[in-house]
N, C-alpha and C positions, 0 to 999 in steps of 0.2 A: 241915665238909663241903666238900669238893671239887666243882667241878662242871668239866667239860670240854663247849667249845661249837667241834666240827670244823663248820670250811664249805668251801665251794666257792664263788667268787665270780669273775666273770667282769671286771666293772668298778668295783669294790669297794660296791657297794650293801649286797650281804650282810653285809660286811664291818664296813660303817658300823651296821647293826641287829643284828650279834653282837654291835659294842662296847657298843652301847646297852644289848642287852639283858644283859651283861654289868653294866652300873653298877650297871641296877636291881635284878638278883639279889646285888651285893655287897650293899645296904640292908636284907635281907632273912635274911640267913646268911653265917655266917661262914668263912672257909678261902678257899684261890684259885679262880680261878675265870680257867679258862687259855681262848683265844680261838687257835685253830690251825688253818690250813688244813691239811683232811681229809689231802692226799696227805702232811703232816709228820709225822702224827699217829704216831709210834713206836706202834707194837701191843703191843708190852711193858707200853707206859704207862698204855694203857687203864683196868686192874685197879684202880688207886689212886685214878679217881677215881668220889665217891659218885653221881652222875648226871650225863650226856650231854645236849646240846641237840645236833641235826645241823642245820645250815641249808645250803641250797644256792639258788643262781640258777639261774632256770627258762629254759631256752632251748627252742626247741620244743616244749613241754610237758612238758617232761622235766628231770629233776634234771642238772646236770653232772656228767661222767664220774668223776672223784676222789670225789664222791659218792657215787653209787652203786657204784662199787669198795668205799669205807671201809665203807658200810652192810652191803654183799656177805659181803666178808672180813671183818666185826669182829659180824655179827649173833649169833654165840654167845656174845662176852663182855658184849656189848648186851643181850641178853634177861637178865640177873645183876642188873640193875640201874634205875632208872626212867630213860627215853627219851624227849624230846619230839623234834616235829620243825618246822622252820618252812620256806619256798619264798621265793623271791622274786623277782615277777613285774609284766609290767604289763599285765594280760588286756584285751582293747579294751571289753567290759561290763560288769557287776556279774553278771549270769547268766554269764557266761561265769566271772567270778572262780571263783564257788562251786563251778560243774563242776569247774574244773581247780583249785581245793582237795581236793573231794574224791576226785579220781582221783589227786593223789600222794599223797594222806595213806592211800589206798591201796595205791598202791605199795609204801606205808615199813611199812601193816602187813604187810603178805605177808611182807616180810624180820623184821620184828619187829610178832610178834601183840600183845606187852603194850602196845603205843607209847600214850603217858600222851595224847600230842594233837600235832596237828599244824595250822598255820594258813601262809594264804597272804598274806603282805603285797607290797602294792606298791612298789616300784622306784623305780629311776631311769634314762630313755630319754634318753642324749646321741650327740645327730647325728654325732659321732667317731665312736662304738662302734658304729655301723650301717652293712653294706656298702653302697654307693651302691645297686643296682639294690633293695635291701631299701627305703631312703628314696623311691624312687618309689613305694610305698605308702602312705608318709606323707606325701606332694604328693599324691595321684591323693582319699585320703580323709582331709581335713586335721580334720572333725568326728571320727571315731574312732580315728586313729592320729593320735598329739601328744608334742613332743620337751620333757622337763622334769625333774622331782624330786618323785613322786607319793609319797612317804614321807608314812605319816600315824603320828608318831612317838607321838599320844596312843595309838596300838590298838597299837604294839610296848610303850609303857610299862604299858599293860592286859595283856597276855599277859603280860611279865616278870614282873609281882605275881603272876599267877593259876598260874605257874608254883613264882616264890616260895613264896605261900603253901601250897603242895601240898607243897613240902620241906622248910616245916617242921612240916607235920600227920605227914610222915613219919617226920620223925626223930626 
């Protein structure tokens, strides 16, 4: 079984939880298991592989743009095939999290109705990657805007199995 995992990633966070989640889908089934940022992603190639993970980094509440292009343009060969989705974000609450899980995991079903599941993990906020007048938020409310590495790799390595084991009930 083949699996393709397109992301979008802004400052390689996602990048860092597609590899991860890529190990732990290798432990689990056999065949490759390619890790491709969405805009590389040959449309050609799509077809060959047996399921799709899409992840992307959440900037405004919103997926990044090679995201939602690949999701856009490639939802008919998408819907052929089992689809998850995951986000990656650092929301300032735990209410706030679940909102904006569930408003893209909406998103991602409007473009694909079967989408097997989608989940929002936290991030990583470094003081480089933020425009300065954006960091005067994070001075002005230092309790809920905080610069670090909020990756909670045990709930990427949880999703990765529950994903796992869904591919091989399937196949």
């Amino acid at each position: 079984m083949s699996i393709l995992i397109a992301i979008a990633t802004a400052h390689n966070s996602t990048r860092d939880i597609a590899q991860r989640i890529a190990t732990r889908l290798a432990t689990h089934t056999t065949g490759p298991i390619d890790v491709i940022d969405a805009a590389d992603v040959p449309p050609d190639s799509i077809p060959q592989y047996s399921a799709v993970i899409l992840g992307s980094a959440v900037h405004a509440r919103s997926w990044l743009s090679p995201a939602r292009r690949f999701l856009h343009t490639q939802r008919a060969v998408l819907s052929d095939r089992p689809v998850w989705a995951f986000s990656v974000g650092v929301p300032d609450t735990e209410a706030h999290g679940k909102v904006e899980q569930e408003m893209l995991g909406n998103y991602v079903r409007k473009e694909l109705p079967g989408l097997e599941g989608h989940v929002l993990f936290t991030g990583r906020v470094e003081r480089e990657h933020i425009a300065w007048p954006v960091r005067l938020i994070f001075k002005w409310f230092p309790k809920i805007w905080k610069f670090g590495d909020f990756i909670k790799w045990d709930e990427v390595d949880a999703w990765a199995d529950g994903v796992g084991g869904s591919l091989n009930k399937g196949a």
